[in-house]
N, C-alpha and C positions, 0 to 999 in steps of 0.2 A: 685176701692173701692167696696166691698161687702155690701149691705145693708140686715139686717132681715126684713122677711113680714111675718106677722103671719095671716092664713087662718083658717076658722072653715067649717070643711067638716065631713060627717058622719063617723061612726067607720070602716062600710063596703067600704069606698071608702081609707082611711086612709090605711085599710091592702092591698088592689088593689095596692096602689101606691106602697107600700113597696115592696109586691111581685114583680112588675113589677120591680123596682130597682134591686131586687137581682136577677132576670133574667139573667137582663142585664150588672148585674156586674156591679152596679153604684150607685148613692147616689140619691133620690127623692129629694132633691133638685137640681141635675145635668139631673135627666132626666125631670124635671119641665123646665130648663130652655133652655134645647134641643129643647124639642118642644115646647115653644117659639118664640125662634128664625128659628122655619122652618114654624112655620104657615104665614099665611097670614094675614096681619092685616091691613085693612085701602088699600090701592091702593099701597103699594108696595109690590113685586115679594119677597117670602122665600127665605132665602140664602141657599147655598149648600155647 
């Protein structure tokens, strides 16, 4: 199940993300949750 998170982030960081999305040929919410799931959070290891 998908849940919505709604964030307030500046205007200049808002089109950062989006570029980055169309870089990569992805959706800022999928490269949001990419890197995520590869940082490191707390005492366990990023997945790969």
């Amino acid at each position: 199940m998908k849940k919505r998170v709604n964030i307030y982030i500046s205007e200049d960081t808002s089109k950062r993300l989006k570029a980055y999305a169309e870089e990569k040929h992805s959706s800022v919410s999928q490269i949001i949750t990419d890197w995520i799931w590869h940082a490191r959070v707390g005492k366990r290891k990023p997945q790969n």
